[in-house]
C-alpha positions as CSV (number, residue, x, y, z in Angstrom):
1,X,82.9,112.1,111.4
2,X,86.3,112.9,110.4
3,X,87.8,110.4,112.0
4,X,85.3,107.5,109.9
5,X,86.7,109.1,106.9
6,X,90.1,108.5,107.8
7,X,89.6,105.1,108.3
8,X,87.4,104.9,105.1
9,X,90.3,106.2,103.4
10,X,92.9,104.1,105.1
11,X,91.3,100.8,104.5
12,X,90.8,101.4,100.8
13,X,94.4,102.1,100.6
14,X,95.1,98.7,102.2
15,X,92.9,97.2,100.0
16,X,94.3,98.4,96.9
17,X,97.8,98.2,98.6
18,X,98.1,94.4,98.5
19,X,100.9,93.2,97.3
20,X,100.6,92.9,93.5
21,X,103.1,92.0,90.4
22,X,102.4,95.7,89.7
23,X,103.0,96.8,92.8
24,X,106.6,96.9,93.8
25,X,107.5,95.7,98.0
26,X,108.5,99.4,98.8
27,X,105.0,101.0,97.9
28,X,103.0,98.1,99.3
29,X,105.0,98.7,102.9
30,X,105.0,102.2,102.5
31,X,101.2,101.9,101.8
32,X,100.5,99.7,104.9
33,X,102.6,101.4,107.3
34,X,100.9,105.0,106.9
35,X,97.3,103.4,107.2
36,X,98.9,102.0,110.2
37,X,100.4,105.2,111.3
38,X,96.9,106.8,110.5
39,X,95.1,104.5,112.6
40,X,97.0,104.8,115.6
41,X,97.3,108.5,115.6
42,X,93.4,108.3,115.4
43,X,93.3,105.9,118.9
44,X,95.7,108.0,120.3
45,X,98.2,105.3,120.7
46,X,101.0,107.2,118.0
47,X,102.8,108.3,121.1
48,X,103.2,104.7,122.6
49,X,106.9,104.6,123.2
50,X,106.9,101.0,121.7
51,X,104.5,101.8,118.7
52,X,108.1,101.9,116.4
53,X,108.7,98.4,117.4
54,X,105.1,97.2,117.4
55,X,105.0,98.1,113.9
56,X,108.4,96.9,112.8
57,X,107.0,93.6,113.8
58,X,103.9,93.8,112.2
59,X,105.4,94.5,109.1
60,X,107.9,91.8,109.3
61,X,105.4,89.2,109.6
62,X,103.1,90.2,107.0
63,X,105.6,91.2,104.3
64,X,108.5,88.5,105.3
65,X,108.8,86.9,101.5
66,X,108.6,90.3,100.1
67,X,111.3,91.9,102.0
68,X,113.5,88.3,101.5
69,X,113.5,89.1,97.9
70,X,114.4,93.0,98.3
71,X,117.2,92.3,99.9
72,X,118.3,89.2,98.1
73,X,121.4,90.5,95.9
74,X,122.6,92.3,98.8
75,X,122.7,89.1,101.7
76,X,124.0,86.5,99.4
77,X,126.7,85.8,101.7
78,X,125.1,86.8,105.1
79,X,123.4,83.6,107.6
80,X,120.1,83.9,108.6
81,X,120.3,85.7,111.9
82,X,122.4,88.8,109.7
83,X,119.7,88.6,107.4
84,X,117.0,88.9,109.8
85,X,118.5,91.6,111.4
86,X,119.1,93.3,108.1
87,X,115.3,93.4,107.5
88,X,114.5,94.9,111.3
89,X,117.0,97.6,110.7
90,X,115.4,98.4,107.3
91,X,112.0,98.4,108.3
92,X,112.5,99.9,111.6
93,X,114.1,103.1,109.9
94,X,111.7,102.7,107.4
95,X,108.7,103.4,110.2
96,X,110.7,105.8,111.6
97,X,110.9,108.0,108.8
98,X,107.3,107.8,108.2
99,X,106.2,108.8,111.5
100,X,108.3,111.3,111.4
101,X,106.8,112.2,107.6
102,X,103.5,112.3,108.6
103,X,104.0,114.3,112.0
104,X,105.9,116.9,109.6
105,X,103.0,117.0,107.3
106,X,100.3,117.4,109.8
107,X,102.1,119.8,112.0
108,X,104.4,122.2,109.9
109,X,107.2,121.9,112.3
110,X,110.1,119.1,112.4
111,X,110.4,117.2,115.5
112,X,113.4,118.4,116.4
């Protein structure tokens, strides 16, 4: 039962997570990466060794115009490639973080 209301939960934050002119990029990825988070700890698939780059990808694809304009004024003068990989390191941190957030939060105790 708890584990429906999770996803209940999760999926209404998605919903009312998509990217809006009063939504700024930040809180809409930060938004869709702890639903994601959420829902794999719930399958059991949070430990996947890969689940960090799964994700990064995930989010790279669905908010690729949204992280272009975040990191417009600082890749002015950086090709394609360094901007692409500018994005990867960002998110990938990013994801990072929050696992390691939400681990925190449901376990009292850092990981390390």
């Amino acid at each position: 039962m708890a584990g429906v209301l999770v996803l209940i939960f999760v999926f209404s934050e998605l919903v009312s997570a998509r990217p809006q002119a009063d939504v700024d990029s930040w809180t809409a990825i930060g938004l869709f990466v702890k639903g994601q988070i959420d829902i794999a700890h719930t399958k059991g698939t949070i430990n996947d060794p890969h689940f960090v780059e799964e994700l990064t990808d995930l989010v790279l694809k669905k908010f690729d115009r949204q992280l272009d304009a975040e990191i417009a004024r600082y890749a002015k003068n950086l090709t394609p490639e360094q901007k692409e990989s500018l994005k990867r390191l960002l998110v990938s941190d990013y994801v990072s973080i929050s696992i390691r957030r939400v681990f925190i939060l449901r376990t009292r105790r850092p990981l390390w």
